[in-house]
C-alpha positions as CSV (number, residue, x, y, z in Angstrom):
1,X,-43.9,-54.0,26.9
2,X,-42.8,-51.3,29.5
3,X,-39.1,-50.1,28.6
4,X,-38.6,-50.4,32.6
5,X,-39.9,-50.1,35.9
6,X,-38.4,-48.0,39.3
7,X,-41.1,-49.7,41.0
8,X,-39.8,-53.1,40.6
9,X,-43.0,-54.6,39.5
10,X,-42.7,-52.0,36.5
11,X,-39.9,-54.4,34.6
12,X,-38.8,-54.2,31.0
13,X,-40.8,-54.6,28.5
14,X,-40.7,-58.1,27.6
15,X,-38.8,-59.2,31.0
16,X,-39.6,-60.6,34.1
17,X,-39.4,-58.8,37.3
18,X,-36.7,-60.3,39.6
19,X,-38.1,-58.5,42.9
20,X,-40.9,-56.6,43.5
21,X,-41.1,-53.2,45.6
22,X,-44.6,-53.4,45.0
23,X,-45.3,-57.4,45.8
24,X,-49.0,-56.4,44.6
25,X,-47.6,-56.3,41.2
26,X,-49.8,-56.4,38.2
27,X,-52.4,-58.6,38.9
28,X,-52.9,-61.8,36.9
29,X,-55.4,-60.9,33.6
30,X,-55.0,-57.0,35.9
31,X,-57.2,-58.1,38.7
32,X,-54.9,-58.6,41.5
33,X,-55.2,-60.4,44.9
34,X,-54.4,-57.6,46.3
35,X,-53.6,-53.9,46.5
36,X,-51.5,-53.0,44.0
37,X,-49.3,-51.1,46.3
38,X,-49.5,-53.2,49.4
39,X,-45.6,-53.6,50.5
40,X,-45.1,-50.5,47.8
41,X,-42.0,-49.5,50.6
42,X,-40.7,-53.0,51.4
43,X,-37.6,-54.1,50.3
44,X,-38.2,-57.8,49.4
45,X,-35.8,-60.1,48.5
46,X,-33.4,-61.2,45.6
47,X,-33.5,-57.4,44.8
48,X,-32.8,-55.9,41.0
49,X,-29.8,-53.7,41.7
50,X,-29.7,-52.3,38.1
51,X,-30.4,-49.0,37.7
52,X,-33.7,-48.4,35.9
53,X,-31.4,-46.6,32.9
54,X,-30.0,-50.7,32.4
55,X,-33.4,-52.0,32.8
56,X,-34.6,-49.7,30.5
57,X,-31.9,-50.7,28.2
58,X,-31.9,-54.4,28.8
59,X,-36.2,-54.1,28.3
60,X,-35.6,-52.5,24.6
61,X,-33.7,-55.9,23.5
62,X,-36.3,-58.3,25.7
63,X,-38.8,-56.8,23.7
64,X,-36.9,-56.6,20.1
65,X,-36.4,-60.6,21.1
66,X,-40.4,-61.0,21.8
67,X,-41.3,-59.4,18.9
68,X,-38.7,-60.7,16.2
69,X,-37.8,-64.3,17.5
70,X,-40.6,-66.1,15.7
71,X,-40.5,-64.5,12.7
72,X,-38.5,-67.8,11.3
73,X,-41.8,-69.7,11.5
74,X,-43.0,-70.7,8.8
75,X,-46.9,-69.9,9.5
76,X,-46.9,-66.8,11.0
77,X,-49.3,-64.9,13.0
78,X,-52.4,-64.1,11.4
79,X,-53.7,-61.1,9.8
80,X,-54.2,-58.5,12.8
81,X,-55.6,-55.1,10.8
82,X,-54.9,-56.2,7.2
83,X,-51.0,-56.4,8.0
84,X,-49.2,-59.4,6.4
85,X,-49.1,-62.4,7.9
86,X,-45.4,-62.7,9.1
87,X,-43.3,-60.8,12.1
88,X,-44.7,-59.9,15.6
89,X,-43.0,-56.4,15.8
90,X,-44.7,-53.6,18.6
91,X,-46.1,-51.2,16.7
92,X,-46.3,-52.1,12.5
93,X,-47.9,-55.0,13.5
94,X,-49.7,-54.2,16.8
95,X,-53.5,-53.5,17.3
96,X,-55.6,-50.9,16.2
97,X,-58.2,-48.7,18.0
98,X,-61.6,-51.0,18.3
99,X,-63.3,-49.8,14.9
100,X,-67.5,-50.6,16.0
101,X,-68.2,-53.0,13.0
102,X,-71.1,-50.8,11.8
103,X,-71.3,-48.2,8.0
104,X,-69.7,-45.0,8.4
105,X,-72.9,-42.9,9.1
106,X,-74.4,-41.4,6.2
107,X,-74.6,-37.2,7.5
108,X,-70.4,-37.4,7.9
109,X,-70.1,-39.0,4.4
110,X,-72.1,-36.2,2.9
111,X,-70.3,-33.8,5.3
112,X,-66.8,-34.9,4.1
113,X,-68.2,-35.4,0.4
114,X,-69.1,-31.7,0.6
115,X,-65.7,-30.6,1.5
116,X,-63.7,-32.8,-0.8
117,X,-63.1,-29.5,-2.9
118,X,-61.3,-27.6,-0.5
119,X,-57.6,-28.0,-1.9
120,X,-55.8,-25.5,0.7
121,X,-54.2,-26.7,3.7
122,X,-56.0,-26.0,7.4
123,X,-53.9,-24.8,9.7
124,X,-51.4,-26.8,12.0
125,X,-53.0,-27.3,15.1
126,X,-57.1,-27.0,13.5
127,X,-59.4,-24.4,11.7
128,X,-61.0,-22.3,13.9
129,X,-63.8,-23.9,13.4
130,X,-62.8,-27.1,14.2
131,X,-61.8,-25.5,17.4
132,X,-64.9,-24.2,18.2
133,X,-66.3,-27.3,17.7
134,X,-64.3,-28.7,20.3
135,X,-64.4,-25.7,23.0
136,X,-68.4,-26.7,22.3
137,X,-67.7,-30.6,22.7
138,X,-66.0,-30.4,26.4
139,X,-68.4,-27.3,27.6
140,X,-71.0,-30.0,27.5
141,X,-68.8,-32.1,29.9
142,X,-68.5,-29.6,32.2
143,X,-64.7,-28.2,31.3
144,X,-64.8,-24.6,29.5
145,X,-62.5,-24.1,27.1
146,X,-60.9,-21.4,24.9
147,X,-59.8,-22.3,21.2
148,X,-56.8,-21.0,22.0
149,X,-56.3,-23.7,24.8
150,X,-57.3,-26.3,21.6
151,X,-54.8,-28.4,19.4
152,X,-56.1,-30.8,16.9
153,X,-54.1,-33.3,15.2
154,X,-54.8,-36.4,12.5
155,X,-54.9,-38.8,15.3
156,X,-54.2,-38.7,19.0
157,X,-50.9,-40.2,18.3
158,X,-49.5,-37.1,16.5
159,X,-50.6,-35.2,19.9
160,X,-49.1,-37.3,22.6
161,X,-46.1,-37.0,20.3
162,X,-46.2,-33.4,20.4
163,X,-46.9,-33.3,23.9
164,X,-44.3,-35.9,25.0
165,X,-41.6,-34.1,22.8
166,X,-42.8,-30.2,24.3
167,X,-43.2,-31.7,27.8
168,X,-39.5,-33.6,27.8
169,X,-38.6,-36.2,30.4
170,X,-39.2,-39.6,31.6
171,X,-42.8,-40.9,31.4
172,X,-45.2,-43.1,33.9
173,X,-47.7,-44.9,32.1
174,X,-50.0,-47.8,34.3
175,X,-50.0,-51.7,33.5
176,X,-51.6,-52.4,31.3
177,X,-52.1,-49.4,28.8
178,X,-53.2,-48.5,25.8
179,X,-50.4,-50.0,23.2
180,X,-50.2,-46.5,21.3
181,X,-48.9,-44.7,24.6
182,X,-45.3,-46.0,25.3
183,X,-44.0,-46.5,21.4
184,X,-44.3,-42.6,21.0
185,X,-42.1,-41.9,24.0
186,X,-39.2,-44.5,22.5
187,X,-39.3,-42.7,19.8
188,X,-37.7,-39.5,21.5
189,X,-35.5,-41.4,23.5
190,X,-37.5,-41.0,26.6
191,X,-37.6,-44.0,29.0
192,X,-41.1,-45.4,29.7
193,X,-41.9,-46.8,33.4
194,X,-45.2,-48.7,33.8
195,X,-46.7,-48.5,37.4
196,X,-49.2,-51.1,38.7
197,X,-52.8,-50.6,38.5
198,X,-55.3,-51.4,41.4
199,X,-57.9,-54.5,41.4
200,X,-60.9,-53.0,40.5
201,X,-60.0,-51.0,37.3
202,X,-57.2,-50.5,34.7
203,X,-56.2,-46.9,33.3
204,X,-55.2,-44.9,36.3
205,X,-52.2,-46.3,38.6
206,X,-52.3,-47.1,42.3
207,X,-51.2,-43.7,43.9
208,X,-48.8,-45.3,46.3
209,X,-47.1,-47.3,43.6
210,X,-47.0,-44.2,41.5
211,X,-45.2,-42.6,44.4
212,X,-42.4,-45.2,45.2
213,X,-41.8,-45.3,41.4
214,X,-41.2,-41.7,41.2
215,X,-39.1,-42.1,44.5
216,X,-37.0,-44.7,42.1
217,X,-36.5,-43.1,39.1
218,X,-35.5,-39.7,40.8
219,X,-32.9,-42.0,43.1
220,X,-31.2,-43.3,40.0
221,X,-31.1,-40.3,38.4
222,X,-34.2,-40.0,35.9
223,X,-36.4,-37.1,35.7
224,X,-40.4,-37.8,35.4
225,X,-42.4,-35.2,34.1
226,X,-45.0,-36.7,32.4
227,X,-47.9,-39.3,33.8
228,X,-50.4,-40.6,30.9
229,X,-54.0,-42.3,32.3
230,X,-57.0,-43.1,30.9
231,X,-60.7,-43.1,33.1
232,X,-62.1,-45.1,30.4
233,X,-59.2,-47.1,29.7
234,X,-58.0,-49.6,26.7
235,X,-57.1,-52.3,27.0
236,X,-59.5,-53.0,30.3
237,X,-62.5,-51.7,29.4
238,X,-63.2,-50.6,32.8
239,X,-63.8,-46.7,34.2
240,X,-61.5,-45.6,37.3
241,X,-63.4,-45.1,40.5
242,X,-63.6,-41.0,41.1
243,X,-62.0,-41.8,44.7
244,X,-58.8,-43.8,43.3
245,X,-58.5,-41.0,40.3
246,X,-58.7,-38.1,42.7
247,X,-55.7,-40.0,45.1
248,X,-53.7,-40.5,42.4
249,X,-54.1,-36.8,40.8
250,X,-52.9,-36.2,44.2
251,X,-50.2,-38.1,44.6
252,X,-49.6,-36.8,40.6
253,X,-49.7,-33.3,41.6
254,X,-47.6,-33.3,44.5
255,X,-44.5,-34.6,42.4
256,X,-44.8,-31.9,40.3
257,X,-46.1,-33.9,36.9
258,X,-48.6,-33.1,33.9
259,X,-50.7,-35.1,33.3
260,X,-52.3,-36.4,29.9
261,X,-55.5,-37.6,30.2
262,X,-56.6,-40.0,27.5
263,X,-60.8,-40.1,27.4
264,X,-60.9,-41.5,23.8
265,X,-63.7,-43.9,25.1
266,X,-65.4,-41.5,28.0
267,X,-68.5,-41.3,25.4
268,X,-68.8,-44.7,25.1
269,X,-69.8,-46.4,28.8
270,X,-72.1,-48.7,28.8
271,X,-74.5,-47.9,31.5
272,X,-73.9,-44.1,32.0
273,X,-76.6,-43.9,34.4
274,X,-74.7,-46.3,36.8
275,X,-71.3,-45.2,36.3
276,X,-69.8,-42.2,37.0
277,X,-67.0,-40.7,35.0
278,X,-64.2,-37.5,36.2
279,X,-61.7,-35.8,34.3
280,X,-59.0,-35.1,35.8
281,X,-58.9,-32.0,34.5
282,X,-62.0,-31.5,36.8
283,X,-59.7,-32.0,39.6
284,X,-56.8,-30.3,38.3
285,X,-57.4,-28.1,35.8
286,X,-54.0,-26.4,35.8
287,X,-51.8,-29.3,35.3
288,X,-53.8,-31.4,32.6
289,X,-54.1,-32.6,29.4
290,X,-57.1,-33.9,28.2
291,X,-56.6,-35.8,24.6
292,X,-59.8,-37.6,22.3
293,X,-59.1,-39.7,19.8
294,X,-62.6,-39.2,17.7
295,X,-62.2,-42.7,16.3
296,X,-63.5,-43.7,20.0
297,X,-66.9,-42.5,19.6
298,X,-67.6,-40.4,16.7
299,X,-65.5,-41.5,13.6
300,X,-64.6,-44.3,11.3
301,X,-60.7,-45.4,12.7
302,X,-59.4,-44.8,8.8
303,X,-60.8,-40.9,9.3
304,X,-57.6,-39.4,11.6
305,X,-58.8,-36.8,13.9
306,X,-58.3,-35.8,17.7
307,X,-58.3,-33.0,19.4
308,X,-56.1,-31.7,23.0
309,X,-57.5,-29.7,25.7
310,X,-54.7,-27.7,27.2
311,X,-54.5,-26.1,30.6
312,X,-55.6,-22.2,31.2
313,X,-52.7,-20.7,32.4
314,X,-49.4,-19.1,31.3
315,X,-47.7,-22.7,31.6
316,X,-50.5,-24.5,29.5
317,X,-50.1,-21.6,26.7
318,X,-46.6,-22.0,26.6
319,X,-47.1,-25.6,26.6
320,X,-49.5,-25.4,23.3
321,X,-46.9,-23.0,21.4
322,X,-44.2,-26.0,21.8
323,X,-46.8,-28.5,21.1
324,X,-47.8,-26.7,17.6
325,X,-43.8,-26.2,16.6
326,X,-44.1,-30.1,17.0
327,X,-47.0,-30.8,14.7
328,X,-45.9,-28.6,12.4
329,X,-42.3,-30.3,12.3
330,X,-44.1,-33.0,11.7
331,X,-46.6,-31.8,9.1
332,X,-49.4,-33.0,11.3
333,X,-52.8,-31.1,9.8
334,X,-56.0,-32.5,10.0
335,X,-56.8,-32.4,6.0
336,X,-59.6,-29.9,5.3
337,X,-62.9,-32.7,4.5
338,X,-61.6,-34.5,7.9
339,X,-61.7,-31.9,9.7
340,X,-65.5,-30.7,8.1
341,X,-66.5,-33.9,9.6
342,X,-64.8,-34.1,13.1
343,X,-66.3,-30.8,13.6
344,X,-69.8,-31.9,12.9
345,X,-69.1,-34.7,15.2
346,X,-68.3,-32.5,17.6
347,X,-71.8,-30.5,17.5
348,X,-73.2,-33.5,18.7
349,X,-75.9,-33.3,15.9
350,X,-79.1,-35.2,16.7
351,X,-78.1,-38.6,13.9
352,X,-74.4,-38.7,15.6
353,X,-75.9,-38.7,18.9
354,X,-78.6,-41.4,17.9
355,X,-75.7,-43.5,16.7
356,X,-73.1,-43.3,19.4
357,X,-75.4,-44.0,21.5
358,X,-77.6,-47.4,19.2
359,X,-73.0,-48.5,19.1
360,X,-73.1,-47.3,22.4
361,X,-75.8,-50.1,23.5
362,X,-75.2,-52.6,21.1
363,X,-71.2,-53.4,22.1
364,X,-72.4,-53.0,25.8
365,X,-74.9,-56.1,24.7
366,X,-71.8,-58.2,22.7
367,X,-69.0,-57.3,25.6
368,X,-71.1,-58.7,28.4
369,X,-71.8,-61.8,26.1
370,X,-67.7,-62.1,25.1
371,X,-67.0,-61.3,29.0
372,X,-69.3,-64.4,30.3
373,X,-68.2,-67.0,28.0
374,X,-64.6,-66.2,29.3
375,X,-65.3,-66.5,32.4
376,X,-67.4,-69.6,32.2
377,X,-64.5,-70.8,30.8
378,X,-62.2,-70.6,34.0
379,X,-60.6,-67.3,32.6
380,X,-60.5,-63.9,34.5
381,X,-61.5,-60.6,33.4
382,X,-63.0,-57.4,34.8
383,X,-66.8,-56.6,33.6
384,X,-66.7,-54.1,30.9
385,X,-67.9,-50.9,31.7
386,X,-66.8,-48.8,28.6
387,X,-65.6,-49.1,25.2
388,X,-65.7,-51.9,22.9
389,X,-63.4,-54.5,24.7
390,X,-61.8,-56.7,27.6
391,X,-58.5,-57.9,28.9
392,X,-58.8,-61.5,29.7
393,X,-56.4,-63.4,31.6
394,X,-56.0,-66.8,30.8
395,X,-53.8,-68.3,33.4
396,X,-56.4,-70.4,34.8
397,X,-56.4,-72.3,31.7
398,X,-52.2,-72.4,31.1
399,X,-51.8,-76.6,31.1
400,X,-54.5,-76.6,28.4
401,X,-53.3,-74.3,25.9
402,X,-49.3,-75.4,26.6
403,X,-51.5,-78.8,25.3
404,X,-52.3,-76.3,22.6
405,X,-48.6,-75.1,22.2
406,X,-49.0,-72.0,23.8
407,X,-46.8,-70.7,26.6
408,X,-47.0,-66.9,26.4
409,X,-48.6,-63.8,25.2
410,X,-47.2,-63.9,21.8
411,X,-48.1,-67.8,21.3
412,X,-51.8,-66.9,22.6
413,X,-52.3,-64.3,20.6
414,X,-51.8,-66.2,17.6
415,X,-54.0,-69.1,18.7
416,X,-56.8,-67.1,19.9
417,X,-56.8,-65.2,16.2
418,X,-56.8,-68.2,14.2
419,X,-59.6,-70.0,16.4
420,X,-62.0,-66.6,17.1
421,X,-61.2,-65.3,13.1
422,X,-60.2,-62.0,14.2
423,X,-57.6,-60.1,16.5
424,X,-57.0,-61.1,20.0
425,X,-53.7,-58.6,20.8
426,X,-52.0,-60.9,23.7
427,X,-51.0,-58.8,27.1
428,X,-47.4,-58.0,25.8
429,X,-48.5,-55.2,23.6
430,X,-50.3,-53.5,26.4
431,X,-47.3,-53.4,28.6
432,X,-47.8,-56.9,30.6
433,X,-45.1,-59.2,30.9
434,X,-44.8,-61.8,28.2
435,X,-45.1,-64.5,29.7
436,X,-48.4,-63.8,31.2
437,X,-51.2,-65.1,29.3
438,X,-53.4,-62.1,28.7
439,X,-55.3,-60.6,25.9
440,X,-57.3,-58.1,24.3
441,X,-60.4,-59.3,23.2
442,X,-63.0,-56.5,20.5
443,X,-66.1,-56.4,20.1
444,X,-65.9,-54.5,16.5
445,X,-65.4,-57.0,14.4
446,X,-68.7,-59.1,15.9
447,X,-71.1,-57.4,14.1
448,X,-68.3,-56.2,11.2
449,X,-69.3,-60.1,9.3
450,X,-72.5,-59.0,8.1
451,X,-73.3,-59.1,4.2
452,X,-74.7,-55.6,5.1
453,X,-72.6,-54.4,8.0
454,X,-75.4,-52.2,10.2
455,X,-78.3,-53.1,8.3
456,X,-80.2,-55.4,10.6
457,X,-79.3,-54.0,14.0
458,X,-81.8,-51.2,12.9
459,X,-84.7,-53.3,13.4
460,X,-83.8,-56.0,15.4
461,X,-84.5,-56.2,19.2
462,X,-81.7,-58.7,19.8
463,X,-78.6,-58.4,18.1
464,X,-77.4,-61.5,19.6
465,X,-79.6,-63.3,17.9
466,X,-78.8,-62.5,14.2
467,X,-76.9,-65.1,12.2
468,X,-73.3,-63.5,12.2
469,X,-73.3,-62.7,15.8
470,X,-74.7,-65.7,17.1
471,X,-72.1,-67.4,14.9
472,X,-69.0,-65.4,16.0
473,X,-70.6,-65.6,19.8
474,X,-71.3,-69.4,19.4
475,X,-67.2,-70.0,18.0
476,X,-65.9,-67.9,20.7
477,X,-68.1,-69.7,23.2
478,X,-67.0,-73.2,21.6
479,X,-63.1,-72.3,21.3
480,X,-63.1,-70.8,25.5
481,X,-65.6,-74.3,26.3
482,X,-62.5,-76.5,24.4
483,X,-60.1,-74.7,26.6
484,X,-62.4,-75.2,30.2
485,X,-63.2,-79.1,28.9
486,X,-59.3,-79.7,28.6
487,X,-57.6,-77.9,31.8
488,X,-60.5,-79.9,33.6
489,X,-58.8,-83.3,32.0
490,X,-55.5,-82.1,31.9
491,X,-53.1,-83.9,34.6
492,X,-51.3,-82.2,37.3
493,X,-47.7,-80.9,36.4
């Protein structure tokens, strides 16, 4: 869905490249067969001579056409989040944050209960205590924090809003990304250039790709400012390596732009003990923005909160005075029994600790499950490492589901979430190209089909192995095993 790419792998959204400066590209289901920047300076042939402004142009209508031209069918894509069934449009009708499929736990429902009374509004940009909370939340993590460096917001999209409209420019974003990032910068009119990720994670972009697309844009005349990552990324599920993110904070920092760091899902890796996790605002401090989404790790997804972590410095102060004019433009306030409960979140209590960390280890348990069937199945995917999801590419498997009817992300989406019973977002809403046959795959609605959502992974010692898992593992298993069975018998073309 990228708007367009100076690095020619970074195309329109919804277009295919014509030449690639960084012949790497985006690997195939984001695991490429090679460096993502190898032949980052070469010139290639059959070479794109628009300039990225028509690319950027020209990627606005391929995706309008990729979203809107099947709306004249007469099934329909499935339900994805409770939308009606009908139209394939970017954002009303792309995916949600990865709810975890468990009750909302009981201490925040009596927290917000308690503060239903409050009538008055908080104030834009968080109640003090709120921020306090959060100044308390990132200590813990090693990155102290003033309240006055804090902005919270009723959802992370309401910040990197703000923080795209205060920080002006054109915006880097890697392939694939989250599908919240990119729709927030259309909406200012700011073009959106995706830069190819490396092999062995998603979230933070190849540093020499990041360079020659900066090189690009600033040659035809754009001006990037702003570079949005993610250490614990969606869609991939994976955690950047500390050496890749400190080379391309680097490479960031010597082209002069901020950075916002999305760590929505740091809280949530599966095997913290083996896996280690940086901010970049560990590296550097003066030039980033760290923004959570609490629905990652401590709150419902229908319960809007986030908080932003702003640089210490004149520049970052300045930065968080334009940011608040935004929000409050915007009306964006965290109402007053919302922001009660993100703030008890945030103390890290002993019950929310015991259950992000019992989500923590069951979705680590259901994505290594999901992640073998698909690749038993002849698909690709990275191992999960955080979160509660994958990104799958299904191109092994391309003559069996064009058997199926299926020749693009769109078209696999819809089969995969009328097979599997719940939303499989294909590659084109995370930025891929649409043709490639890529998807999200969650774990949250696995153990969501319970009569009693939650109540038997308190005393079970296998959650695989209760009815509605094993049933939603066992389709999965048996739609992926259809797939494998027919590419095997499928002839030649």
């Amino acid at each position: 869905m990228s708007e367009s790419g100076a690095c020619e792998d970074a195309v329109p959204e919804g277009a295919a490249s014509e030449g690639d400066a960084c012949e790497g590209g985006v690997p195939e289901g984001g695991v490429s067969q090679g460096n993502a920047s190898e032949g980052a300076g070469s010139e290639g042939h059959g070479r794109d001579t628009r300039t990225h402004r028509d690319r950027a142009s020209e990627g606005r209508a391929a995706e309008g056409e990729a979203a809107g031209s099947r709306r004249g069918r007469t099934h329909g894509p499935p339900d994805l989040g409770h939308h009606p069934p009908h139209g394939h449009g970017p954002v009303r009708y792309g995916p949600h944050l990865p709810g975890d499929g468990l009750p909302v736990l009981p201490e925040l429902s009596a927290v917000l209960a308690a503060s239903a009374g409050r009538a008055g509004e908080e104030p834009v940009g968080g109640a003090p205590a709120l921020l306090e909370s959060a100044c308390g939340y990132w200590e813990r993590r090693g990155l102290p924090t003033e309240p006055g460096q804090v902005a919270a917001a009723p959802g992370a999209h309401s910040l990197l809003l703000a923080l795209t409209a205060a920080l002006g420019g054109d915006v880097l974003v890697p392939r694939p990304c989250a599908a919240w990032w990119a729709p927030y910068a259309r909406l200012l009119g700011r073009p959106v250039f995706h830069v190819p990720t490396p092999a062995e994670s998603g979230g933070v972009p190849d540093p020499y790709a990041l360079l020659e697309t900066v090189r690009r844009v600033r040659d035809e005349g754009g001006e990037p400012r702003l570079l949005v990552l993610s250490v614990a990324d969606d869609p991939t599920g994976t955690v950047a390596p500390p050496e890749l993110l400190h080379e391309t904070v680097e490479a960031a920092a010597g082209e002069g732009l901020h950075l916002v760091s999305d760590e929505t899902w740091r809280d949530t890796l599966h095997d913290p003990h083996a896996t280690v996790l940086l901010s970049p605002a560990e590296m550097l401090p003066e030039r980033v923005t760290v923004v959570t989404d609490l629905a990652g790790a401590f709150l419902p997804p229908g319960w809007p909160a986030a908080v932003a972590r702003l640089p210490a410095s004149a520049a970052g102060q300045d930065l968080h005075a334009r940011v608040l004019d935004v929000l409050t433009a915007l009306g964006a306030r965290v109402a007053a029994p919302l922001s009660a409960a993100a703030g008890y979140a945030l103390d890290e209590p002993e019950p929310v600790t015991a259950r992000r960390t019992a989500s923590v280890r069951l979705h680590a348990r259901l994505a290594a499950a999901v992640h073998a069937a698909v690749v038993a199945a002849g698909a690709t995917a990275r191992p999960p490492q955080a979160g509660r999801h994958l990104y799958a590419d299904l191109g092994p498997l391309r003559d069996a589901l064009a058997a199926q009817g299926v020749g693009d992300a769109q078209e696999l989406e819809d089969f995969l979430t009328a097979r599997l019973g719940m939303p499989a977002p294909g590659g084109h809403r995370f930025g891929d190209d649409l043709p490639a046959l890529r998807v999200r795959l969650s774990t949250g609605p696995l153990p969501a089909g319970a009569d009693e959502p939650g109540a038997h992974f308190r005393t079970t010692t296998d959650p695989l192995e209760l009815p509605h898992v094993h049933s939603a593992l066992a389709r999965l298993k048996s739609v992926f095993g259809d797939l494998r069975d027919a590419q095997r018998w499928e002839p030649p073309r």
